[in-house]
N, C-alpha and C positions, 0 to 999 in steps of 0.2 A: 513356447511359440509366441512370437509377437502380434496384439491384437489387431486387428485389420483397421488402417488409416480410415480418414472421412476420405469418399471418393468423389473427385470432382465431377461437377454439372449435375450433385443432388438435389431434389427438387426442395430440398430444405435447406437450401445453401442461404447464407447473410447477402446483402448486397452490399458493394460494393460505394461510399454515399461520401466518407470520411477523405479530407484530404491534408494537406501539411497543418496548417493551422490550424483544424479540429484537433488533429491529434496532439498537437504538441499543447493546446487550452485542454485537453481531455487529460493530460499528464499533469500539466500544474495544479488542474481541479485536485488531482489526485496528491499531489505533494503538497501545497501550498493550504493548507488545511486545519485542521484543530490541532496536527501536531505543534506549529510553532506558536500556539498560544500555551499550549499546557506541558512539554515536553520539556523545557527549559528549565523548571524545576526539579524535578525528578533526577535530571542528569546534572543539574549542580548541587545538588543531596549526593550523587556519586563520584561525583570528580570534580567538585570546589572550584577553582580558578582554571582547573585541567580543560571545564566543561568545551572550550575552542578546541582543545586537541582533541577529544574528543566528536566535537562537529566534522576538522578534516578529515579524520580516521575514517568514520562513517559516511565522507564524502568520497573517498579513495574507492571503499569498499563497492560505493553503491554504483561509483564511475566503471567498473569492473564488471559489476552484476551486469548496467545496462548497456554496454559493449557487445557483453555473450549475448542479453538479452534481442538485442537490435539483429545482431547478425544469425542468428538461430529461428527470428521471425521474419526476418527478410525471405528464408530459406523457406521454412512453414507458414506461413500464413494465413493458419486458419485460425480460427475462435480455441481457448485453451491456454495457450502461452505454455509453460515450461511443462504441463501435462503431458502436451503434444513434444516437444520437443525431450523430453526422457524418453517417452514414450518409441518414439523415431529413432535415438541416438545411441540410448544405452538400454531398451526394455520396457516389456509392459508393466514391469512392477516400478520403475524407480520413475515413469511418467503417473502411475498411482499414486506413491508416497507422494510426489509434491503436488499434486491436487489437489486429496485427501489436504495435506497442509495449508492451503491454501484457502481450499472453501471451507474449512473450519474454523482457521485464524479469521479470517477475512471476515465472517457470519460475527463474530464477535466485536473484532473493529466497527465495524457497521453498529451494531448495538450500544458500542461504546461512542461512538460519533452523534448515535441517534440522540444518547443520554446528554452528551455535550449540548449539544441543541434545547434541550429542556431544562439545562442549567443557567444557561446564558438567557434562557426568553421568558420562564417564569419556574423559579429554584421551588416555589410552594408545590407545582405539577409538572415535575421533569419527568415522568415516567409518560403521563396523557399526553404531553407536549413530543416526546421521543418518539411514541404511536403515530402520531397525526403526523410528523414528520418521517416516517418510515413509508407512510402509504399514501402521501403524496406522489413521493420522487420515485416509488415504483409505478404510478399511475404515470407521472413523466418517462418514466424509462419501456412501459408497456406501452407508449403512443410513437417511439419509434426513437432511432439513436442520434439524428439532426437535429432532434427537439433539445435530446438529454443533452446536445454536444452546445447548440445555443444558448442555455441556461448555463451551462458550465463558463462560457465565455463571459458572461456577464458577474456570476458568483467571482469568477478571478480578477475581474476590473474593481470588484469592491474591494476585497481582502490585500491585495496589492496597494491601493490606494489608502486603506487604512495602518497598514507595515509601513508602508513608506513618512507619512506623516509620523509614529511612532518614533521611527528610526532619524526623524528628524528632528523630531522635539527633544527625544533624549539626549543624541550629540550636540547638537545646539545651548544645550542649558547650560547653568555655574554649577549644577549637581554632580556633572558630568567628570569622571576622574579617572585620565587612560592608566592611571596605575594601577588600580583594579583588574586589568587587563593581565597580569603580570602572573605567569603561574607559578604558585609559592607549595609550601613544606605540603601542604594537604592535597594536592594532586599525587595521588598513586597510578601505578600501572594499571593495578585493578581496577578501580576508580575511573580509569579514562576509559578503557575499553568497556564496561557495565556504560557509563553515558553513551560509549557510542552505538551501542547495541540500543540503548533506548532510543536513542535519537536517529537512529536508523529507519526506527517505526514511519519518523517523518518522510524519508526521504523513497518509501517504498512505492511511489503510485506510478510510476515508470511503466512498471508491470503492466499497469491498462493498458497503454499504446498497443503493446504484444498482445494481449489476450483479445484485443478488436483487431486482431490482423486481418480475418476475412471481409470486415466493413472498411478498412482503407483500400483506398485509390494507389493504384502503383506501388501496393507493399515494398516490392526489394530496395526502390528507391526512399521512399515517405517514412517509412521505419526505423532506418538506421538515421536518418537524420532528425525525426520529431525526438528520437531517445535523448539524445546530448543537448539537444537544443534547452529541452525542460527541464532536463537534470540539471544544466549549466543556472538557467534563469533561477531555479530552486535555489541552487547553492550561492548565488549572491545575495538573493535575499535573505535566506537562514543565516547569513555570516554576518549581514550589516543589523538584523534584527536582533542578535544574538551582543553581537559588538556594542550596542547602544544600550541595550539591559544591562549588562554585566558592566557596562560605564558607569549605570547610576545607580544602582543596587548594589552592588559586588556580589562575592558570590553568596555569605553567608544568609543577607537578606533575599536575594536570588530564590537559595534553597530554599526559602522559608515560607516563601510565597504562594498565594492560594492563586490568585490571577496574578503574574509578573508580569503583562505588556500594562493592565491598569494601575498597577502597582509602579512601575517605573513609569507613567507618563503624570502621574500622581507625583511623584519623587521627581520631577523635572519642573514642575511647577504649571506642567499642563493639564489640570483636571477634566477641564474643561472637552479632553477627549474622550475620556474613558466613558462615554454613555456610546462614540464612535466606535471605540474597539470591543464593546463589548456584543454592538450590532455585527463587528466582523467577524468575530470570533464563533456568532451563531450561523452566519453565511459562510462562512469557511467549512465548519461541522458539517452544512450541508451540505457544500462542496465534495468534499470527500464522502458522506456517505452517499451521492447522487453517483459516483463516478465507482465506490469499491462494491454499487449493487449492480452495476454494468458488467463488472471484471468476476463477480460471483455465478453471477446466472450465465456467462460464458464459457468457463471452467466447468459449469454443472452442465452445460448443454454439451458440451466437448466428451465428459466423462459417459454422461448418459449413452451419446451416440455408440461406445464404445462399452454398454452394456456394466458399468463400472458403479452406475447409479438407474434406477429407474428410466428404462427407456420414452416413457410418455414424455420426460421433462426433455425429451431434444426436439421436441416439435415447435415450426418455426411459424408466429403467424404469417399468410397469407399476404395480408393488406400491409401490415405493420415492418413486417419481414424482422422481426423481434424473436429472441427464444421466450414468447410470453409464459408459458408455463414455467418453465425454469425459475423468471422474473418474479413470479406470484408463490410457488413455494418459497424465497428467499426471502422474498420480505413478508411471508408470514410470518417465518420461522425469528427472523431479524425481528418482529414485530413482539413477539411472546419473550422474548429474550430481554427486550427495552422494557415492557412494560413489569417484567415479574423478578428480574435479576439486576443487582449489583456489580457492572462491570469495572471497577476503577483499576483491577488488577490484568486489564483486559491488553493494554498495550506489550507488558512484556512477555503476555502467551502469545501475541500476533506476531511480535517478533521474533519470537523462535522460530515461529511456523514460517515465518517469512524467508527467514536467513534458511532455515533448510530448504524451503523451495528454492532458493536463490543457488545454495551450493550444487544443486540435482541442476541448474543450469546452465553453472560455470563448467561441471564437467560434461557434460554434453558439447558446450561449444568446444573444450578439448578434441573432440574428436571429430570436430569437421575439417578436410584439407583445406588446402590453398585456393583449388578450384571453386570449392563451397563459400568463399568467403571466411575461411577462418580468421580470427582476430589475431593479433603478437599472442605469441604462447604467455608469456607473462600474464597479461589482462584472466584469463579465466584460471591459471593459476594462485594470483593475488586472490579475486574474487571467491574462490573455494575454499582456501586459507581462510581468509578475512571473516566469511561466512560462520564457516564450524566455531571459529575463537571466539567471535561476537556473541553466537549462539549460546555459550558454554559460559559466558561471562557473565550472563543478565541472572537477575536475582533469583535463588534457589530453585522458590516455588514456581516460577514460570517455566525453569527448565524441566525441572518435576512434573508440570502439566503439560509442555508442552509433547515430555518423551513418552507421556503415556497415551496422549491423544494419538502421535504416530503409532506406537504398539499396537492400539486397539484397530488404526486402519490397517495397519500389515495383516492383525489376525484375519479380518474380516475379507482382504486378500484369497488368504491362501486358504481360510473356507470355501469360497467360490470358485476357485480355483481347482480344489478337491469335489467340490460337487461337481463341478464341470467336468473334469475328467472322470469321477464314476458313470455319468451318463452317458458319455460316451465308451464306455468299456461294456456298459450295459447292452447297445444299441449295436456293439459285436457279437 
């Protein structure tokens, strides 16, 4: 039996506050972030000179995701995102599994984002520095979501303005050699689809837009247009930042790289930036984790309301009109995580978990009609493909952790599920 929807004009409802250009600054906060400082490595350790084919692959992909994603929240528009929409389309379990994925993967991005931030601002106390940064921007995010959404705006004026400068120093220089460009013998198959699966990580904060669907203004409209709008701005900046590294590095030194945007602005003969990008690199990390504890505590108040998690944590303040409890377990938990654990291998668990949340939303838009706004049948069929292959591509262990993380939410499912149903057999 499917679990009973959130029913409109509860007095715990979000308002209503977000309009185009929150959302669409509230996505790039969320794209535009520590992935394209540290991601670029990684994915040229897997796909060498491929690492470009690999960018569009996982831009195709993600074009796909936020298509279904756009028109599945135009439709639902409440707090949740692909929860709600399983939940609705195809079941109360496959709107669980990608939760469950979601605020688990996501609880360690955050962690891993937090760690970024303490690496970039002082490498001797990245763990205290990770802390103080987790309970800040939940202190920001528990004062209400205009506030999180005007910070967000300003973090993306920085990090933008220091890509861009990058992206200029490095084409501009004698360093600079579009042959490099040129994908040779060491791009594999495997190779390109593993980078794109990393580099997907980047491109994943779309997601917010949908998961604040009940704090946007005119969801069926503002939705499906802030989606493309950030994903589009995303993917020119990822391509021209990506273009100008792999200019001046190639890709072996590329791979090799500890920082690659300070590394190639070093390598261009602009040192003189790299104290710039290393200030961005730590606004960016905040960036992103200010915006995936927005998209965490939303999913958690979603699930809560739906008895799926503790029902205290869907209680909305008052004043603030915030799921503050949600907000304060998530960055506790985020908080014990930064300060006692080793995340570095935290990206390619987020992105499993990601891309399965992501396929549980390609098929759901599958089954909306015409009248519903369905998208080309293609776009969620790509996206659902795209999703599992990427998923299945990324290195071992992440897939290993990430199919057991789901396991253990399925078990945890069909416990409550069976208790549920003995109580009521009892109560006949």
């Amino acid at each position: 039996m499917r679990e009973p929807s959130t029913a409109a004009g509860m007095p715990d409802e979000l308002h209503r506050r977000l309009g185009l250009s929150d959302a669409v600054v509230i996505g790039l906060g969320s794209m535009i972030g520590a992935g394209v400082f540290a991601a670029l490595a990684p994915a040229a350790r897997a796909a060498g000179s491929g690492l470009l084919l690999g960018l569009a692959l996982a831009a195709v992909v993600a074009y796909c995701n936020a298509t279904s994603s756009a028109r599945l929240a135009a439709r639902y528009p409440a707090s949740g995102g692909t929860y709600v929409y399983g939940r609705e389309r195809l079941g109360a379990f496959w709107g669980y599994l990608a939760g469950w994925g979601f605020v688990v993967g996501k609880t360690a991005s955050c962690a891993a984002m937090a760690l970024t931030v303490g690496s970039y601002v002082w490498p001797e106390r990245a763990h205290e520095v990770a802390v103080a940064a987790v309970v800040a921007l939940t202190a920001v995010n528990y004062a209400g979501v205009r506030k999180s959404a005007a910070l967000t705006r300003a973090i993306v004026a920085v990090v933008l303005a220091v890509l861009g400068a990058v992206a200029v120093a490095a084409l501009t220089s004698g360093a600079s050699d579009p042959a490099r460009l040129d994908v040779g013998a060491d791009a594999t198959l495997g190779g390109v689809l593993q980078a794109a699966g990393l580099l997907f990580f980047a491109f994943a904060g779309y997601a917010r837009i949908a998961t604040l669907g009940e704090e946007v203004r005119d969801p069926a409209r503002t939705i499906p247009r802030a989606v493309p709008l950030a994903l589009g701005i995303t993917l020119v900046v990822y391509a021209a930042v990506a273009v100008a590294v792999l200019s001046v590095l190639g890709p072996q030194r590329l791979a090799d790289a500890t920082a690659p945007l300070s590394d190639a602005v070093a390598a261009a003969g602009a040192g003189w930036l790299s104290p710039a990008v290393r200030v961005g690199a730590a606004v960016a990390a905040l960036g992103s984790l200010l915006a995936l504890i927005l998209g965490v505590s939303r999913t958690t108040l979603a699930m809560a309301r739906d008895r799926h998690l503790p029902p205290a944590l869907a209680a909305v303040h008052p004043r603030s009109k915030v799921p503050h409890r949600a907000e304060l377990v998530v960055g506790a938990v985020v908080a014990v995580v930064a300060a006692t654990g080793d995340v570095r291998g935290a990206i390619g668990f987020s992105s499993f978990g990601v891309l399965v949340y992501y396929a549980v939303a390609n098929a759901s838009a599958w089954t909306l009609s015409r009248a519903e706004g369905r998208p080309p049948r293609a776009v969620p069929v790509v996206g659902l493909a795209g999703c599992l292959v990427l998923a299945f591509s990324l290195p071992l262990s992440s897939v290993l952790a990430g199919a057991a993380v789901l396991a253990a939410g399925a078990a945890l499912y069909g416990v409550r599920r069976a208790a549920g149903a003995g109580r009521t057999s009892q109560r006949r």
